[in-house]
N, C-alpha and C positions, 0 to 999 in steps of 0.2 A: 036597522039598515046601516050598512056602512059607506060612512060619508069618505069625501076625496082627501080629507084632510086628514083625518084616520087611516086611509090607505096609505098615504105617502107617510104618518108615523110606521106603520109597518114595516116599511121600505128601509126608512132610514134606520130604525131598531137593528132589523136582518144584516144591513151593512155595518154599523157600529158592533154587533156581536163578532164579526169576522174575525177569525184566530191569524190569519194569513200574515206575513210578513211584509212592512210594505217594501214599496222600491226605493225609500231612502235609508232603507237599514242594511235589507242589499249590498247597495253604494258604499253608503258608510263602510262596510264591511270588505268588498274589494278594493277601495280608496288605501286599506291598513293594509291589507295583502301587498297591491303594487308597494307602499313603501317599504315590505321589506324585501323586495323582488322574488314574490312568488306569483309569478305570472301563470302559472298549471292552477293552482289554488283559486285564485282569481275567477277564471275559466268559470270551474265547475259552481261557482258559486251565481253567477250568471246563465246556467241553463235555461232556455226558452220555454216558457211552459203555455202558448197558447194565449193566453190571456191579452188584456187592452194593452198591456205594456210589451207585446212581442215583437214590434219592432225598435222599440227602442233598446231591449235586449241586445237585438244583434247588431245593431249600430255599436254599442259599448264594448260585443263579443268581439268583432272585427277588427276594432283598433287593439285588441286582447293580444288577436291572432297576428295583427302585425309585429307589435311588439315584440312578438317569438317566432318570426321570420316566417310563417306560415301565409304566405299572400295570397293562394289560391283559396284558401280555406277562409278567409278574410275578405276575398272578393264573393263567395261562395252568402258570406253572410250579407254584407254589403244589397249585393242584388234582390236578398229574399225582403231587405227591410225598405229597399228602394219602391219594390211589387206593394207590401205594404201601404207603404207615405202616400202612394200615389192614389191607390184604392181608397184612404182615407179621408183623403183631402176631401169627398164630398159627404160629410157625417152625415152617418145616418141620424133617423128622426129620433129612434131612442134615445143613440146617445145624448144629442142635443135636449132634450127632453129632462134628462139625468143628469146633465150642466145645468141645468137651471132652476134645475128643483133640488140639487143636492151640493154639487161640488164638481168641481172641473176636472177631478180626478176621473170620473166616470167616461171620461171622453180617452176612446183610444186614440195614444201617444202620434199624432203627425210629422212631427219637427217643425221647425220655423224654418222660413224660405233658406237664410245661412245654412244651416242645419243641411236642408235636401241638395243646396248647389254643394258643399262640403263633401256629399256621399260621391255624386262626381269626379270630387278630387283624388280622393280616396280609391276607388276604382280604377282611374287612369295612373294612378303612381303606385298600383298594386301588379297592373297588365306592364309597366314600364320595366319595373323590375324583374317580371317573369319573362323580360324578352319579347312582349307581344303588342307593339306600338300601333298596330293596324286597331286594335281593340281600344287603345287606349286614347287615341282618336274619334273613335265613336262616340267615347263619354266627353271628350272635346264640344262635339258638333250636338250633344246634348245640353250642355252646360248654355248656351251659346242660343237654344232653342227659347229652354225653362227663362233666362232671363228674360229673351223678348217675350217670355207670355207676362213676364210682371212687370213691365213697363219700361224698357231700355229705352223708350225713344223718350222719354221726359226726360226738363233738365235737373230734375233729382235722380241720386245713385238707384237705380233698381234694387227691390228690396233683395237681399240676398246674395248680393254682388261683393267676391271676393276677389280684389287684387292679385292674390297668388295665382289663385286658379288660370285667372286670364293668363300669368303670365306661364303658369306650365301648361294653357294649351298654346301660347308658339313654341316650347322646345319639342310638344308632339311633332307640329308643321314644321317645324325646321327638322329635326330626324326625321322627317320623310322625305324630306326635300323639295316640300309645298312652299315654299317661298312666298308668295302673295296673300295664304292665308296664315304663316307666321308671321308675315311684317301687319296685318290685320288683327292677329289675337295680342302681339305685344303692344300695337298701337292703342287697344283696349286696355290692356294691362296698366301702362302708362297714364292714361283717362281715369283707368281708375282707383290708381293710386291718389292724383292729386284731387278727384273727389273727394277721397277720406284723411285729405290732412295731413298725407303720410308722403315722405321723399321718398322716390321708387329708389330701389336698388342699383347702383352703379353699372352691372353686369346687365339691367334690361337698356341703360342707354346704350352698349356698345352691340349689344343685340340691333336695337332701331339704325342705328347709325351703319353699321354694317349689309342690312339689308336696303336700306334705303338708298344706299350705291350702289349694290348690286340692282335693284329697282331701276336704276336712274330716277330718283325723284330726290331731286337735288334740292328744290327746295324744305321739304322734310327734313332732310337730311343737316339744312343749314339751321332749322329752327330746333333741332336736336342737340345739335351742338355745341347751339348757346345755353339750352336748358340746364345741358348737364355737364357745361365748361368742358367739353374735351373736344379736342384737334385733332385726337388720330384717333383711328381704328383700324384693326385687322381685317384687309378685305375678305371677303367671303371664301374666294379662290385658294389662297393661304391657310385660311382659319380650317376649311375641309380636309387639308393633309396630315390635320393631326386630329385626336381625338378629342371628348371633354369628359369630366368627372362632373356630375350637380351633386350635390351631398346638401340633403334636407336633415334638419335637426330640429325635434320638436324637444321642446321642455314643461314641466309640469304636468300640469291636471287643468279641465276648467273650472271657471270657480262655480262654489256653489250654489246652489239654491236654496232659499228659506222663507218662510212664513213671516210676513208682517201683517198681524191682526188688530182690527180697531170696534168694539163694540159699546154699547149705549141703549140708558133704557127711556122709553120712549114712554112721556110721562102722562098722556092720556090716556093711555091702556097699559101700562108697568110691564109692558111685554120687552123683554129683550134683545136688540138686532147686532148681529155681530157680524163685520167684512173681511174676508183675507183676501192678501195676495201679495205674490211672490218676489223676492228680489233676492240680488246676488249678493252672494258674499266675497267679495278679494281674496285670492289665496296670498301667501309671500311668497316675493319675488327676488328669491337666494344667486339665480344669472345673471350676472354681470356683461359675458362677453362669452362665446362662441368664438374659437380659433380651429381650422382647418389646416395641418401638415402634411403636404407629399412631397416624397423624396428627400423629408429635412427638412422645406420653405412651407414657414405658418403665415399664413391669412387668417384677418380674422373675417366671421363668417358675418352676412347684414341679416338685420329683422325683416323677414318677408311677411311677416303677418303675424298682429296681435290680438290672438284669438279671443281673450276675456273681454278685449276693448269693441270686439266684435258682439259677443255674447250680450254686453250689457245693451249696446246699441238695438240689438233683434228684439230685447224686451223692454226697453223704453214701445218702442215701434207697438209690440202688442200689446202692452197696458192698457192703452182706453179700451181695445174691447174685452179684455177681461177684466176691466171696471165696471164695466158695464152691463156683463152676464152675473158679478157678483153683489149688485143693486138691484136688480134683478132676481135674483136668489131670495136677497133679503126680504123684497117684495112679497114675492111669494109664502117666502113662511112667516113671515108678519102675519098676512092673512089669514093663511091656512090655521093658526097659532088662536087668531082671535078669534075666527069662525066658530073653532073647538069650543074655544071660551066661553062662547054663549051659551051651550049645549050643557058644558061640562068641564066646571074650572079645572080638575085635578088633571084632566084628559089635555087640557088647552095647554097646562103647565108642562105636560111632559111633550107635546109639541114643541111649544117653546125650546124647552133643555134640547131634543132630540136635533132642531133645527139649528142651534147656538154649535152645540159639538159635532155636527157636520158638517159644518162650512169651513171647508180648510181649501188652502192652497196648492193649487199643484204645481210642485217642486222638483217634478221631475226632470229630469237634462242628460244631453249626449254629456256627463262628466268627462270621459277617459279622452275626448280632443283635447291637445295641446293646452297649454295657456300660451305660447310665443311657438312662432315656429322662423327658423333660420335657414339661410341658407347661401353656398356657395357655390360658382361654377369656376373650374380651371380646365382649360386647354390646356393638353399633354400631347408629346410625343408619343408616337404609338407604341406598344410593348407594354409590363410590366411594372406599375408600382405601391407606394406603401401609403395608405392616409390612415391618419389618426386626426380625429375628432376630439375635441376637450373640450371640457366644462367650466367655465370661473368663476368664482363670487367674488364679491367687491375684496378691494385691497388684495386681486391678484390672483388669491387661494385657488388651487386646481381641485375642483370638486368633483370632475368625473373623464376619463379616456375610453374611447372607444378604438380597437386597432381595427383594420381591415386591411388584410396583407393580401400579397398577389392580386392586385387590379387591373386586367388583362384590358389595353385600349387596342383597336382597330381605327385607322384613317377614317375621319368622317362618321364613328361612333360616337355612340353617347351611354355611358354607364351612372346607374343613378345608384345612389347608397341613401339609407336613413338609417335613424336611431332617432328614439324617443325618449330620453332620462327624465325618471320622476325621479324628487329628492327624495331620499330619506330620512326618517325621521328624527335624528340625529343633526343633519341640515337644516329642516323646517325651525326643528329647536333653535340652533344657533340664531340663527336671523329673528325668531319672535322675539332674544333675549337682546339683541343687537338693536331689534329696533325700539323694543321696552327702557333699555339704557338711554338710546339718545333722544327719549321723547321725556326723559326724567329732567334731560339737562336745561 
């Protein structure tokens, strides 16, 4: 007869034979592509094939397709892994089952609450660029939803709560000339930036400050302007006759993921229990400063949002319960392990071995998000002009230009531009050698 414990060696042998390539060799593998900018290459090495990891494929496809200006095709993915996240969010029993008897691998890919408000973002600064704000609005008043289902009225930050986001949904509300519910998304924006520790960007006080008199809420308006020391602002009426450029700039990659394993043998029965789980790895951080030039006049650009600082923050948060399903695990094949044992040592031992080399981590991650993302807004005259975008590393060095000529403003428009630079390898070099040097001194 075959016992449960024999079944589940079954189980686990059939998975350990797998020829399959996993998804961090994948990664690895377009992680080298992007740095030499083959973004086609990339692509194809990221096809979807169905499986547990199919939407976190097209999350990784998406930012692919933005990178190579393809937004519909990027929103196209976007939405199919959104349909995904959200069907997932209630595991099935198998899967769950398959966490806990094997490895958290087995669980198809959800995202972390950051993760699904981020696909949001993404979506709305995909529909903004294709000209179609009415859409990009929607994912507004979705973003907006999803947090109140995770807890926006407590006085901690709602899991998943990105600063940026809030604050690109008031330049939705304000290019459409919703007024009350952009002075409402930036006043969240603001909220929650000083949740996270973080000085909001100069451009969302003259945002608040500006609607806030057109509002007439004068008192707002005077608590704003002590916050963020400034006296004047351009009224609203004025600021309409001309246009504005926002220019988002993402940099990097995020960082990675990997395996911390801790095992021990357990001295009343010599069985061995082995724990993983996952933590991040720091990329280098080669950016020094983001500068924005139109018409000649460079600004440099502010940190809107620090993605890895994010990243690490979502998996503090989920650690105790994948501590907890991987204690859990051990449990179970502990068991399962000595059960055999009594039956049949050689049978118990290869339990054992089959449960020790299946307990791994899952290290999977949306990689291809930012690690920082930037950004600028300037008010332009309307008509025609020239931005360039650069890159610096410390001590100055101009590490990368982007041009975008003919930028066509309309009175009371709003034209968004991005770019994404990953270093290349050449870069990363420099900086691991730079910061090898000065950890010598």
């Amino acid at each position: 007869m075959t016992t449960r414990p024999a079944r589940l060696l079954l189980l686990l042998v059939a998975l350990l034979s797998s020829g399959c390539a996993t998804f961090a060799q994948r990664a690895a593998d377009v992680e080298s592509l992007l740095a030499a900018g083959q973004i086609d290459e990339a692509l194809k090495r990221l096809e979807p094939k169905g499986d547990g990891d199919e939407a976190l494929v097209l999350l990784n496809r998406a930012l692919l397709l933005r990178m190579r200006g393809d937004y519909a095709a990027s929103n196209a993915a976007l939405l199919r892994a959104k349909q995904l996240m959200d069907t997932l969010a209630t595991v099935s029993v198998h899967e769950q089952a398959g966490a806990l008897t094997v490895n958290d691998t087995l669980r198809a890919y959800a995202g972390s609450p950051f993760e699904r408000v981020l696909v949001h973002f993404y979506l709305a600064l995909n529909y903004l660029q294709l000209g179609r704000p009415d859409d990009a609005r929607v994912e507004a008043l979705q973003v907006d939803l999803r947090l109140q289902q995770q807890g926006e009225d407590s006085d901690d930050p709602p899991p998943g709560e990105v600063a940026v986001v809030r604050y690109l949904n008031g330049l939705i509300f304000e290019q459409l000339g919703e007024w009350s519910d952009a002075m409402i998304a930036y006043r969240k924006a603001y909220q929650a930036y000083l949740r996270a520790g973080v000085a909001p960007p100069p451009s969302l006080g003259q945002a608040l400050l500006r609607l806030a008199d057109y509002l007439g809420l004068s008192d707002e308006r005077r608590r704003y302007q002590q916050a963020f020391g400034m006296d004047h602002w351009e009224p609203l009426a004025s600021f309409r006759r001309r246009g504005e450029v926002i220019v988002f700039v993402a940099t990097g990659l995020a960082p990675r993921k990997r395996e911390e394993a801790i095992q021990t043998l357990d001295p009343t029965s010599g069985i061995m229990v082995r724990i993983a789980l996952p933590s991040l790895v720091p990329r280098a951080q080669p950016v020094a400063e983001v500068k924005v030039t139109v018409d000649g006049e460079a600004r440099p650009a502010v940190l809107a949002a620090d993605l890895e600082r994010l990243a690490q923050q979502a998996l503090a948060a989920e650690l105790p319960a994948i501590t907890a399903r991987a204690i859990a695990r051990a449990v179970v094949k502990y068991r399962a392990a000595k059960e055999v044992d009594r039956h049949n040592d050689g049978l118990g031992l290869l339990v054992n071995i089959a449960g020790m080399i299946s307990e791994r981590a899952d290290t999977r991650s949306w990689f291809t998000l930012p690690q920082r993302l930037y950004l600028q807004r300037r008010a332009l005259a309307p008509g025609r002009h020239a931005v360039t975008v650069a890159v610096y590393g410390h001590a100055g060095r101009l590490l990368a230009e982007k041009h975008f000529s003919d930028v066509t403003l309309q009175a009371g428009d709003k034209v968004y531009l991005s770019w994404h630079w990953i270093p290349p390898i050449g870069v990363l070099r420099t900086v691991a050698a730079g910061a090898s040097t000065h950890q010598g001194r």
